[in-house]
Every structure is written in structure tokens, then in C-alpha cells.
C-alpha positions as CSV (number, residue, x, y, z in Angstrom):
1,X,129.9,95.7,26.1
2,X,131.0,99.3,26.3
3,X,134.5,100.4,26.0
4,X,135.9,101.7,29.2
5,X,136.0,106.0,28.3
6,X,139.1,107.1,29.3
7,X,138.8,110.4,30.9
8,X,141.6,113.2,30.2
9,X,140.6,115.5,33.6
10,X,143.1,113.5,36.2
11,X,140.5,114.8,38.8
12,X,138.0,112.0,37.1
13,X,141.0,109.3,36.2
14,X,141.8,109.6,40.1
15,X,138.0,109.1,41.3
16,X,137.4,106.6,38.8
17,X,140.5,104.7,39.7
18,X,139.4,105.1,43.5
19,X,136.2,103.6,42.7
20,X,137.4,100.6,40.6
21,X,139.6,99.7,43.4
22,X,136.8,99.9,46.1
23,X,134.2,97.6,43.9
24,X,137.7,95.0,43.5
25,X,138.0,95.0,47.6
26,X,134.1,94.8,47.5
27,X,134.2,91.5,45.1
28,X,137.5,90.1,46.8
29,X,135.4,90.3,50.2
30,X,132.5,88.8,49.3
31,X,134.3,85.5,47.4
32,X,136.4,85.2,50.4
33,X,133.2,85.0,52.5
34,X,131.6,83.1,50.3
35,X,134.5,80.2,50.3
36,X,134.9,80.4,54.0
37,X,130.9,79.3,53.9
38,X,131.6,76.5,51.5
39,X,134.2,75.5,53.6
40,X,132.0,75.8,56.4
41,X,133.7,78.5,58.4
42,X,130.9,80.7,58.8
43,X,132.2,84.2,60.8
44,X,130.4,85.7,63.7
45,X,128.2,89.1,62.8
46,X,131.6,91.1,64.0
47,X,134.0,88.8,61.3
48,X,131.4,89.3,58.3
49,X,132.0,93.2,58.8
50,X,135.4,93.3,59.1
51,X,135.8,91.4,56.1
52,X,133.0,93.2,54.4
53,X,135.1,96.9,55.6
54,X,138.5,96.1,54.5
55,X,139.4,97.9,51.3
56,X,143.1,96.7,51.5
57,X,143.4,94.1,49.0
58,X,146.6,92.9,49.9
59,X,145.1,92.3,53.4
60,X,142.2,90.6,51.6
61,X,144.4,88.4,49.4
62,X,146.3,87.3,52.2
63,X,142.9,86.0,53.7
64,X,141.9,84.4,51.0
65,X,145.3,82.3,51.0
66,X,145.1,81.4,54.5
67,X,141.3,80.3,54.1
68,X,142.6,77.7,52.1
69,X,144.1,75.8,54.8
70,X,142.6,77.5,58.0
71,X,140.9,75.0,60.5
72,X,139.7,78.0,62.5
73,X,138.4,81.8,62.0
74,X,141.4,82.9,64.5
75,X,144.4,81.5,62.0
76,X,142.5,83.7,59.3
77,X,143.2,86.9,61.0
78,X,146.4,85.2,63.0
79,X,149.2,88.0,61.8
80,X,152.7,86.7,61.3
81,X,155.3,88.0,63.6
């Protein structure tokens, strides 16, 4: 496997950063759709895509946690008062 370059313009380091962190939210969306199907908590067609939009991986990680004990879809995207 190839090294990672590191680029010296912080134009490229910034865009290359950007675009790390998108494919992570990408990757983190997909699992977390993947283990709400194993746990058989398939979304509707209007879930999928919000799941599949969000680039905030807090948001993300914070899905993924509650999929672990979540009965229902709704106490997924249930936010905490």
C-alpha cells in the first residue's frame, strides 16, 4: 500500500482533509444501515437518505449507539431534551 503524500499547499491539505472526512461519514452511514438491517430495523426510503446525507459524524456516532438498544426507528432519531 501507498504512503499517504502529504501535500505542503494548505489549499490541498484542506480539500483532502474535507474529502477524508466525507468518505468516514460515508462508511459510518452505511455500517450503521447495515446493523440496523441485521437487527432487522429496516428504514423507510425517507430514513435510508437521511442517514445516507448526514456528514456529521458525531450525529452518526450517536445513531450507531442508540441502534444498539433501539426497539424502534423513532428512538434512533429520538433527540434528548
Amino acid at each position: 500500500m501507498e504512503p499517504i503524500p502529504e501535500y505542503k499547499n494548505a489549499f490541498a491539505r484542506k480539500y483532502v482533509a474535507q474529502g477524508r472526512a466525507e468518505g468516514e461519514a460515508e462508511g459510518e452511514a452505511k455500517a450503521l444501515l447495515a446493523f440496523l438491517a441485521a437487527r432487522q430495523l429496516i428504514p423507510s426510503g425517507e430514513d435510508r437518505e437521511r442517514i445516507l446525507a448526514c456528514r456529521d459524524l458525531a450525529t452518526l456516532e450517536r445513531w450507531i449507539a442508540r441502534a444498539a438498544a433501539a426497539r424502534t426507528l423513532a428512538e434512533l432519531f429520538e433527540e434528548q431534551g
